[in-house]
VEXTI-393277 format. One record per residue (C-alpha): residue number from 1; residue in three letters; x, y, z. Coordinates in pm, 1 decimal, always signed. Last residue first. Layout:
! VEXTI-393277
@resi NUM; resn ala; u X; v Y; w Z;
...
END
This chain:
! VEXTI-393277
@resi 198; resn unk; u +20866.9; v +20564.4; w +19486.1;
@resi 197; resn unk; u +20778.2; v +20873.2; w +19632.5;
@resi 196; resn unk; u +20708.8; v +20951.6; w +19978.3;
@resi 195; resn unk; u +20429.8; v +21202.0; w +20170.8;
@resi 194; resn unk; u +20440.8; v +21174.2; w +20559.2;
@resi 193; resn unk; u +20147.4; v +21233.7; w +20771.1;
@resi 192; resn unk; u +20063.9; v +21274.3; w +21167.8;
@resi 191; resn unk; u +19770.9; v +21299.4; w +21363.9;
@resi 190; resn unk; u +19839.5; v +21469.2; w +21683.6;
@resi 189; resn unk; u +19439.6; v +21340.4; w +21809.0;
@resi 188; resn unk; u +19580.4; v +21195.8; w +22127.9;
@resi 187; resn unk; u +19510.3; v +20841.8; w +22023.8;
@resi 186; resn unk; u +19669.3; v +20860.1; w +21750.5;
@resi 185; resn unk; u +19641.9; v +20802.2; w +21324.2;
@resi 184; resn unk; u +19974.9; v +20748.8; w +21171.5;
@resi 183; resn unk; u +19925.2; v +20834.0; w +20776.3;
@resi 182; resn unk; u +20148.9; v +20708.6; w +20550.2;
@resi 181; resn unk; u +20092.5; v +20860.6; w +20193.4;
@resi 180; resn unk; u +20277.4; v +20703.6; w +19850.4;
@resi 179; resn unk; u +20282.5; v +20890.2; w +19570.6;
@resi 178; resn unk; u +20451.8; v +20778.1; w +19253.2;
@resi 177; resn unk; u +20181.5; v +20747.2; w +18996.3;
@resi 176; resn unk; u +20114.2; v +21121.5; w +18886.8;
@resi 175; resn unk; u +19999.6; v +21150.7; w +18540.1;
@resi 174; resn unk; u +19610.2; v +21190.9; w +18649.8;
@resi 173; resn unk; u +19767.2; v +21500.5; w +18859.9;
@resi 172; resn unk; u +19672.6; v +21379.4; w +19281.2;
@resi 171; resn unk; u +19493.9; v +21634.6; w +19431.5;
@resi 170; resn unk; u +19447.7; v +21923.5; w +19663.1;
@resi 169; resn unk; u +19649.4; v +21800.7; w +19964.2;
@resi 168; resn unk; u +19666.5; v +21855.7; w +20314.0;
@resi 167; resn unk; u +19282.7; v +21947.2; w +20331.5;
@resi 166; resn unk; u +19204.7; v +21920.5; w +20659.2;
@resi 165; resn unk; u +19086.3; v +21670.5; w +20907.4;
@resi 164; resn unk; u +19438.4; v +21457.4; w +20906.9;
@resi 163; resn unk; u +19210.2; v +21161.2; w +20877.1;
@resi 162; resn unk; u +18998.5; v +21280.5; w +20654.5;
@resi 161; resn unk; u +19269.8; v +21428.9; w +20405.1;
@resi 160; resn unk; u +19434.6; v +21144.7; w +20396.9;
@resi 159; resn unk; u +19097.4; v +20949.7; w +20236.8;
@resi 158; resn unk; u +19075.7; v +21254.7; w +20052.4;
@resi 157; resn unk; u +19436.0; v +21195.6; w +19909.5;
@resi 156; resn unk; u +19378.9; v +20850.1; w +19738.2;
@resi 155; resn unk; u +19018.2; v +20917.5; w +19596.5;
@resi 154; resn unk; u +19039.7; v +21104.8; w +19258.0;
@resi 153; resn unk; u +19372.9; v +20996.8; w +19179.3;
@resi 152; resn unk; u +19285.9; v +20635.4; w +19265.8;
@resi 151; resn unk; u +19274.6; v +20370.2; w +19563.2;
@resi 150; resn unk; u +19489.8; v +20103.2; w +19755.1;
@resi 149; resn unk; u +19446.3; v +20118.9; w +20086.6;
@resi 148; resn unk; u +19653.5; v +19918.8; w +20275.4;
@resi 147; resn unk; u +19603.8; v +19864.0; w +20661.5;
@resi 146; resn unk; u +19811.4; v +19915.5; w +20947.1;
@resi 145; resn unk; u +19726.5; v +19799.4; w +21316.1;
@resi 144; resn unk; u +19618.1; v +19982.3; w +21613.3;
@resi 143; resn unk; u +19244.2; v +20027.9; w +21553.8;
@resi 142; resn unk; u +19129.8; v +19811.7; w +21268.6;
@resi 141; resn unk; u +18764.9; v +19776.6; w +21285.8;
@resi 140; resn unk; u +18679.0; v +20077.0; w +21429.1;
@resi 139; resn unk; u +18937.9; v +20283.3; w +21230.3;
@resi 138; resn unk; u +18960.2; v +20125.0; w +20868.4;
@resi 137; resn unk; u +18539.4; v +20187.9; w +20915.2;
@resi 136; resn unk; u +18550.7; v +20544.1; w +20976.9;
@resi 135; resn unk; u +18749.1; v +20509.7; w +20662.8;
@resi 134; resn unk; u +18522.8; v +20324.9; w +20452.4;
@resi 133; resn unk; u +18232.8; v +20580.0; w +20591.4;
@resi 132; resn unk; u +18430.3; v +20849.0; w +20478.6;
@resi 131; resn unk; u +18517.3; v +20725.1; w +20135.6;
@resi 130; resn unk; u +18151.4; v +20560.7; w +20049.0;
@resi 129; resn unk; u +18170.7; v +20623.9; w +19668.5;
@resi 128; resn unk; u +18563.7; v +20439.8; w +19633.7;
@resi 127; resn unk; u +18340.6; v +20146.5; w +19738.3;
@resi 126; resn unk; u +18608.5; v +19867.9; w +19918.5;
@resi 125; resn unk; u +18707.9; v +19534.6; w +19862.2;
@resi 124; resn unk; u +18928.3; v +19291.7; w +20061.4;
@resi 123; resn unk; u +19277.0; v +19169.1; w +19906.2;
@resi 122; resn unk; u +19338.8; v +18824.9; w +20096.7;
@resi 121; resn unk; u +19670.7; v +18823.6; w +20297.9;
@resi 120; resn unk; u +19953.2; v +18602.4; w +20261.2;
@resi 119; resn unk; u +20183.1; v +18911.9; w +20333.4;
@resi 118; resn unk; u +20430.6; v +18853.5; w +19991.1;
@resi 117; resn unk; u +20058.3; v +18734.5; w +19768.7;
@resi 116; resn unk; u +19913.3; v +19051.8; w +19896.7;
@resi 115; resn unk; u +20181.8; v +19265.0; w +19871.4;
@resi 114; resn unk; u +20205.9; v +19179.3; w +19476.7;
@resi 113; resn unk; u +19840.8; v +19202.4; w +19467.4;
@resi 112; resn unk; u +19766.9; v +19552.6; w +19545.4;
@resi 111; resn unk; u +19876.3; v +19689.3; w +19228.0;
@resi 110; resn unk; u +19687.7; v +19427.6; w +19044.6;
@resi 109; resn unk; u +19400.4; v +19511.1; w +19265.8;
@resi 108; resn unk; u +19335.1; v +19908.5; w +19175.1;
@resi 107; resn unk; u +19477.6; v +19845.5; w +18800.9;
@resi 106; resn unk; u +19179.2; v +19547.0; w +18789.0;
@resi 105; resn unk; u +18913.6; v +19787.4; w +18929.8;
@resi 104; resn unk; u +18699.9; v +19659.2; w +19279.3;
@resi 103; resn unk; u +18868.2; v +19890.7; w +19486.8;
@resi 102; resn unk; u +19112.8; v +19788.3; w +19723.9;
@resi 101; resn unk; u +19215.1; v +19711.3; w +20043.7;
@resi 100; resn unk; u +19476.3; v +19509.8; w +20217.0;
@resi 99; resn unk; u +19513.9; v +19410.3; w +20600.2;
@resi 98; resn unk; u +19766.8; v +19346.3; w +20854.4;
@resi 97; resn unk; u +20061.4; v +19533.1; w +20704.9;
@resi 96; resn unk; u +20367.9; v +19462.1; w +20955.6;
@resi 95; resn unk; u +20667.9; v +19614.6; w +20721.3;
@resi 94; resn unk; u +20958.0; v +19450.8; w +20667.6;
@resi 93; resn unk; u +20893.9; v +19387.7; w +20260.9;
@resi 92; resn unk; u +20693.4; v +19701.5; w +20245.7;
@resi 91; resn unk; u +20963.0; v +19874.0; w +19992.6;
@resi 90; resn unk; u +20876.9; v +19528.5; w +19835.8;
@resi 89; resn unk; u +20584.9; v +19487.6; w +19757.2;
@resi 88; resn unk; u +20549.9; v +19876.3; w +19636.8;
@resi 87; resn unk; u +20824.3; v +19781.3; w +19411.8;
@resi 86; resn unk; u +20636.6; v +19480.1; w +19236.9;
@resi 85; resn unk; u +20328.6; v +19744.8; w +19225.7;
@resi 84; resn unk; u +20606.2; v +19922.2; w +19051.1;
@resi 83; resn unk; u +20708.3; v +19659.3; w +18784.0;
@resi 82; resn unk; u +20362.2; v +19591.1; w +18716.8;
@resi 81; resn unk; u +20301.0; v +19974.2; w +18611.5;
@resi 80; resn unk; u +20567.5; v +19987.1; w +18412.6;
@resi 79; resn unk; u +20467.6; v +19706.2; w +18188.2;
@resi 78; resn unk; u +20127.1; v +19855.0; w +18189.2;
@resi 77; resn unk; u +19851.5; v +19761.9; w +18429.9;
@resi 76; resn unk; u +19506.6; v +19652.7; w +18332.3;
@resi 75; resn unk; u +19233.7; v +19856.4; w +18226.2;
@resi 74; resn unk; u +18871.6; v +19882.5; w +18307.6;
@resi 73; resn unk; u +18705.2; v +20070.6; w +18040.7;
@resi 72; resn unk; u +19008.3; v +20042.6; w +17793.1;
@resi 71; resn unk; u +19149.0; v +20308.7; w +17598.1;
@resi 70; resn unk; u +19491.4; v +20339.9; w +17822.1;
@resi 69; resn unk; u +19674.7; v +20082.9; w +18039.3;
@resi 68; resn unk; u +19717.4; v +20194.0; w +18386.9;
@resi 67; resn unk; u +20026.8; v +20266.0; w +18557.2;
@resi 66; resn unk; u +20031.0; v +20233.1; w +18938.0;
@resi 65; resn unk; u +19713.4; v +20243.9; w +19177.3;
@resi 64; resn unk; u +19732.2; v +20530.2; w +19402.7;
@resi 63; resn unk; u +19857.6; v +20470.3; w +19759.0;
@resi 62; resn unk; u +19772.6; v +20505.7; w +20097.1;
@resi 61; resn unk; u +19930.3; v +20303.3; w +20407.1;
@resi 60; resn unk; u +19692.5; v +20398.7; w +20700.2;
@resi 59; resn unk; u +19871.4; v +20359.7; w +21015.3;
@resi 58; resn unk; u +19644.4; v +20318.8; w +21348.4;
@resi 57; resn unk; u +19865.5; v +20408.7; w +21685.5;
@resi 56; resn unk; u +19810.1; v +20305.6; w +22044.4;
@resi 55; resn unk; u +20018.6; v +20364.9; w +22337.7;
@resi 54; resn unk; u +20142.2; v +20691.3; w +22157.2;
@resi 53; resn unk; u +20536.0; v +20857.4; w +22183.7;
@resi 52; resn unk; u +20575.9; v +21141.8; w +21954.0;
@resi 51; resn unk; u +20729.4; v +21180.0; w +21621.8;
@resi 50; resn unk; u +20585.0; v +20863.9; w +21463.0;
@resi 49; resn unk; u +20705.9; v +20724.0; w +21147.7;
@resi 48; resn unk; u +21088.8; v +20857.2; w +21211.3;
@resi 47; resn unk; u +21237.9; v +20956.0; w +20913.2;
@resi 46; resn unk; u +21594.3; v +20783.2; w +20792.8;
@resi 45; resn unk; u +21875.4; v +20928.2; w +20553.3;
@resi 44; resn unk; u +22028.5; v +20678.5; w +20344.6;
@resi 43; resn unk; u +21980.7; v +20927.4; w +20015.8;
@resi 42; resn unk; u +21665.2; v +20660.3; w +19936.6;
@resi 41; resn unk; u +21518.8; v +20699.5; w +20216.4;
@resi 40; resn unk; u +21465.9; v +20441.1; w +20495.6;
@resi 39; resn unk; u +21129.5; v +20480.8; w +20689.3;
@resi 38; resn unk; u +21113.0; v +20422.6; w +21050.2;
@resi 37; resn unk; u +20967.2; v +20191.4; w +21316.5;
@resi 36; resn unk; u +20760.1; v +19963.9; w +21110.1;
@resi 35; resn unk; u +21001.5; v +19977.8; w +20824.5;
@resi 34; resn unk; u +20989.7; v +20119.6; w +20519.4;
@resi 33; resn unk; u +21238.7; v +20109.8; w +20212.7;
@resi 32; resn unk; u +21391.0; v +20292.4; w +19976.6;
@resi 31; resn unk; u +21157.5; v +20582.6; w +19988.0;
@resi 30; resn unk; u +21209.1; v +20885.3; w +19750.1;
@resi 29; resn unk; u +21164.8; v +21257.0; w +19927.1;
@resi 28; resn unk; u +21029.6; v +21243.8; w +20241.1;
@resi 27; resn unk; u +20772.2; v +21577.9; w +20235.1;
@resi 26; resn unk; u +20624.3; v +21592.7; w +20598.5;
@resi 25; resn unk; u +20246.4; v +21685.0; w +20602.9;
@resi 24; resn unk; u +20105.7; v +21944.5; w +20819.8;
@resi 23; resn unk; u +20020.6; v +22126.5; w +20526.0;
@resi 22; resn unk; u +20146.3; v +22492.4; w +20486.1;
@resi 21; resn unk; u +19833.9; v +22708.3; w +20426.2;
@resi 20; resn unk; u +19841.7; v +22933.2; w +20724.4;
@resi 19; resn unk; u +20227.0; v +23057.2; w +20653.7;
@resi 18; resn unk; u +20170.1; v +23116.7; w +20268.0;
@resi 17; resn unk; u +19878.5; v +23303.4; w +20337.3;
@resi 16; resn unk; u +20017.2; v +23520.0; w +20581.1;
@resi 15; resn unk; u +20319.1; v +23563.4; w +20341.4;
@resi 14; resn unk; u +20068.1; v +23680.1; w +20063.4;
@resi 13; resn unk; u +19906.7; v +23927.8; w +20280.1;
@resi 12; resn unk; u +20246.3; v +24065.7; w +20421.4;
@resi 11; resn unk; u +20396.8; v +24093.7; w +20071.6;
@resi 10; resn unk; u +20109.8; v +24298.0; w +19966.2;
@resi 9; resn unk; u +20092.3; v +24494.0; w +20277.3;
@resi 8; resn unk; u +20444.8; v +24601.4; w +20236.2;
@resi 7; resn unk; u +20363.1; v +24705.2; w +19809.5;
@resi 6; resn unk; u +20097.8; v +24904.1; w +19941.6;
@resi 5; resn unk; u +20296.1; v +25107.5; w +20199.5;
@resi 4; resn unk; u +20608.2; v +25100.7; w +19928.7;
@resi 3; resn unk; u +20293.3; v +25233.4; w +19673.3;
@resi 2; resn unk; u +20182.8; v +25504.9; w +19939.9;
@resi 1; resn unk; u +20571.7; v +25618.2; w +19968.3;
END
């Protein structure tokens, strides 16, 4: 009886856990394509980018840069990894993206480039050592409109993590290139992420 007692508060313990730790992120599966109102997946089914109404909205687009080249200090994208910053272009095809960041790293720009060159916008530069002053910044300069971020696995998800003011996500695995983060940032503080592959 003692050890069923045990056992019960076990199970309770770990379920607690379980319960406080889920992220209030929204898993989306693979992304075919995103629009300003709502993101197309790849199954057809569509997710809302906002779930509540907000006069004003700020949407962080984060994403890690895509496959690097190895053995090189600053490398340049593989085959692969062209052929997805291509992708990244265009799953944001009808998106509004007013502005484009990256670090100053070739894999970091190439990836951003392709989205660049399709938006007409200049790729602007960012210190992945300054990550919550870079996105206080995204905020007061860019309240209401969506911005790029193109970062790495070490940076990609604390930048999320700010905005959502918790830690929604440990980290990114070095092998992991197919994350993509939207963050809506509102006025009323009911911050809201979505995690998508692609």
């Amino acid at each position: 009886m003692e050890n069923l007692l045990r056992l019960g508060l076990l199970v309770l313990i770990i379920c607690t856990q379980s319960c406080i730790s889920i992220p209030n992120i929204q898993e989306g599966g693979y992304v075919d394509k995103i629009n300003n109102t709502n993101i197309q997946l790849v199954d057809g089914e569509k997710l809302k980018m906002v779930r509540k109404k907000s006069t004003e909205k700020t949407t962080i687009i984060l994403v890690r840069h895509a496959e690097k080249m190895k053995d090189t200090k600053d490398p340049f994208l593989t085959e692969e990894g062209k052929e997805r910053a291509k992708k990244l272009s265009r799953l944001l095809s009808d998106t509004k993206v007013d502005f484009i960041y990256s670090t100053d790293y070739n894999r970091t720009q190439s990836t951003a480039l392709p989205t660049a060159m399709s938006k007409n916008l200049e790729v602007q530069l960012y210190d992945p050592r300054t990550l919550i002053g870079f996105s206080k910044l995204l905020l007061e300069r860019h309240k209401g409109k969506t911005s790029l971020v193109v970062g790495h696995s070490n940076t990609t998800h604390k930048i999320m993590n700010y905005y959502m003011r918790k830690e929604v996500v440990k980290s990114i695995d070095e092998s992991d290139y197919e994350n993509l983060f939207i963050v809506n940032v509102l006025e009323n503080d009911d911050n809201r992420a979505v995690l998508l592959k692609f």
